[in-house]
C-alpha positions in Angstrom: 0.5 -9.2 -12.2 3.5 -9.2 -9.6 5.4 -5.9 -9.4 8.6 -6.6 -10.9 9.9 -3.5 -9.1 12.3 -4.7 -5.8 9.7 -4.0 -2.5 11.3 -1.6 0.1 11.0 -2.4 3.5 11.5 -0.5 6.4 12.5 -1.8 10.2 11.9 -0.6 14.1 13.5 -1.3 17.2 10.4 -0.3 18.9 9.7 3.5 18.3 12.8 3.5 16.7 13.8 3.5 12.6 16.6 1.0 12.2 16.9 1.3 8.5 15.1 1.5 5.2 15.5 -0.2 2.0 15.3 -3.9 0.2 15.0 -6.8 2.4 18.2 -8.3 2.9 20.0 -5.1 3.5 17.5 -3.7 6.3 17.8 -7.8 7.6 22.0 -7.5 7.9 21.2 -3.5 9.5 18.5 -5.7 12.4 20.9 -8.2 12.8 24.3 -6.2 13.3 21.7 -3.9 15.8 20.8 -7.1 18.1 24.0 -8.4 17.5 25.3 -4.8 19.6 22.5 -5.2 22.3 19.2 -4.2 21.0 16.4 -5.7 23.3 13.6 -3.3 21.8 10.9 -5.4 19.5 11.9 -5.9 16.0 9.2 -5.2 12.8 10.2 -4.9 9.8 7.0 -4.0 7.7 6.8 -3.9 3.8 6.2 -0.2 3.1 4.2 -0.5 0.0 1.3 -2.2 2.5 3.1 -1.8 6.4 2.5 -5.9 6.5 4.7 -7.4 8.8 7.5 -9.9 7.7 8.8 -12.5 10.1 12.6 -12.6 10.0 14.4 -15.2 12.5 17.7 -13.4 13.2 19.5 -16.1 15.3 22.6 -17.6 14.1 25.1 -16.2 11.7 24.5 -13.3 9.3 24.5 -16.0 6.3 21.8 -17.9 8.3 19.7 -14.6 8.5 20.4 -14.0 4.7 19.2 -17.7 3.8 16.0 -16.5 5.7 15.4 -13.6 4.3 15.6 -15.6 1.2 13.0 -17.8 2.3 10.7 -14.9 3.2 11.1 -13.1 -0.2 9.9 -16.8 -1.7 7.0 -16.6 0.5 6.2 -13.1 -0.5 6.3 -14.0 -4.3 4.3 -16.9 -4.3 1.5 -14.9 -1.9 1.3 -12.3 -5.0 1.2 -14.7 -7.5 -1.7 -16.7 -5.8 -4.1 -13.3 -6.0 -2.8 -11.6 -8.7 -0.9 -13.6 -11.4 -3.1 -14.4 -14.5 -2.5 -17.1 -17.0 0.1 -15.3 -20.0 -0.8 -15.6 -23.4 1.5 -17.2 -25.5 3.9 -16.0 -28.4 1.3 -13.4 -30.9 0.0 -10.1 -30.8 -2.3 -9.6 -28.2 -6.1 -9.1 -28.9 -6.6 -5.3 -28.7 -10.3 -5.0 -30.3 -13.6 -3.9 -28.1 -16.3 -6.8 -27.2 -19.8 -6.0 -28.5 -22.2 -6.9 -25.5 -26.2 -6.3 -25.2 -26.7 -2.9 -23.1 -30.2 -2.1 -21.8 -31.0 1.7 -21.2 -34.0 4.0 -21.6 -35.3 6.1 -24.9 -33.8 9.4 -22.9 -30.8 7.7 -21.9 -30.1 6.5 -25.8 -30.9 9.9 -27.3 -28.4 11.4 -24.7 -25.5 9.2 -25.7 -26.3 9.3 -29.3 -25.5 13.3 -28.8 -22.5 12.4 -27.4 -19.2 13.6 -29.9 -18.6 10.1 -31.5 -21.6 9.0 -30.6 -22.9 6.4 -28.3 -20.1 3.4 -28.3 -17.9 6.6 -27.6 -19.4 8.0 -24.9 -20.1 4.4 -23.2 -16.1 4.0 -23.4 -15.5 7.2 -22.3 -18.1 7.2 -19.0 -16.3 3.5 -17.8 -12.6 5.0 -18.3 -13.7 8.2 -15.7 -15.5 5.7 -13.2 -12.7 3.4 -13.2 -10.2 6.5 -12.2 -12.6 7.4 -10.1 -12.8 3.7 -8.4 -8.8 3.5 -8.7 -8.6 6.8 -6.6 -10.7 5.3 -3.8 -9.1 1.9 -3.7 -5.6 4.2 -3.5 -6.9 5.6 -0.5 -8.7 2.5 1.4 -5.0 0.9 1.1 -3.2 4.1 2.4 -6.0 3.9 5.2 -4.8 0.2 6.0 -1.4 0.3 5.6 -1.4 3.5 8.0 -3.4 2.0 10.3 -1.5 -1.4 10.9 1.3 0.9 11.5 -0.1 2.7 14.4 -2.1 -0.5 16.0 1.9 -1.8 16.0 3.9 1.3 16.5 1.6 3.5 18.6 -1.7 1.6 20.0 -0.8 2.5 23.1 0.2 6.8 22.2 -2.2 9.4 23.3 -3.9 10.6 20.6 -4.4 7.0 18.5 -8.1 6.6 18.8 -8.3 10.1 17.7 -6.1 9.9 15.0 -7.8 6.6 13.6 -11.0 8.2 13.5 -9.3 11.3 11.6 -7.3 8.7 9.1 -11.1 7.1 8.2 -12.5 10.0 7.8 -10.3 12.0 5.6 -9.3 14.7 8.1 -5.5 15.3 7.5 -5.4 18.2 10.2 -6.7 16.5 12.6 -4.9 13.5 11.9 -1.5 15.2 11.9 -2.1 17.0 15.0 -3.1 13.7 16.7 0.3 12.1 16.1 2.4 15.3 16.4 3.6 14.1 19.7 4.4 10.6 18.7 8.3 9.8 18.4 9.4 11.2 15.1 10.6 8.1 13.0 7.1 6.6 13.6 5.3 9.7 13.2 7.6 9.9 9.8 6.5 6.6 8.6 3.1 6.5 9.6 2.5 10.6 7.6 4.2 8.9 4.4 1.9 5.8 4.5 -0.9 7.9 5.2 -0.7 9.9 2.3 -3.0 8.7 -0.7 -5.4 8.2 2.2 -6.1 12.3 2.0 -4.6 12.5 -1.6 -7.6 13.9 -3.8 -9.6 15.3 -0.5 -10.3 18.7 0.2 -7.8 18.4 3.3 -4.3 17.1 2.3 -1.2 16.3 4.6 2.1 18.7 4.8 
């Protein structure tokens, strides 16, 4: 289902933060900076997966509103095309379990059959925790991503990114922090936030 919730977006001028916030207020902040000289690269990324969205800021600031408008269309029907599903119609929604043929072994029976409720139980119970479990780890391949689209745009040329990738893929927050220390602070800011669930539920977390 599309998030309902407005998308936050954040934009650079190169290395630099411009501003932070829903689409066509970080737009009107871009435009009023190139509008006053800025010359640096403009890329606004989406923060809840640091993908780029493509803005044309020439003309007046309602012609860069009636794009952003466009872009936000774009977004929507995107999500929609992965993740909308067909909605039931008016009625109460079917909430029972689906009985399905499982196949497991005499020791593998008896064990579930101990089980406090007993084997349907236990069955529930074991495919809640594994889809947690699964939910954690897709958390963090996204954080991964998102983190690392940042730094290929923001900082593929800083010393340090190689080192830091390989430290963001393998779940090293202290390395990974120490890589970018040096990097200029709004991207080092932005690319620690995204980075986050990426160490979230690790033995080594960020600061």
């Amino acid at each position: 289902m599309l998030d309902v919730a407005e998308p936050i977006f954040t934009a650079f001028a190169g290395a630099r933060r411009i501003d932070a916030g829903p689409l066509p207020a970080v737009a009107a902040s871009v435009k009023r900076a190139i509008d006053g000289g800025e010359s640096a690269e403009i890329l606004i990324f989406e923060d809840s997966n640091a993908r780029a969205i493509e803005i044309d800021f020439r003309g007046s600031p309602q012609d860069v509103q009636a794009g952003v408008g466009r872009a936000l269309v774009e977004r929507q029907g995107r999500a929609l095309s992965i993740d909308e599903e067909p909605r039931r119609g008016p009625g109460r929604p079917r909430l029972g379990v689906v009985a399905r043929e499982v196949t497991l072994l005499p020791r593998q029976w008896a064990w579930l059959s101990g089980q406090p409720g007993g084997a349907s139980v236990a069955l529930r119970r074991l495919v809640e925790e594994a889809s947690k479990d699964r939910d954690g780890r897709d958390r963090r391949r996204l954080a991964q991503e998102a983190a690392y689209r940042v730094m290929s745009a923001l900082a593929g040329d800083r010393v340090g990114f190689e080192e830091a990738a390989r430290a963001l893929f393998a779940g090293n927050a202290p390395k990974f922090a120490e890589m970018i220390e040096n990097w200029p602070r709004d991207v080092r800011e932005y690319t620690l936030m995204l980075a986050a669930d990426a160490f979230r539920g690790t033995a080594q977390t960020l600061k």
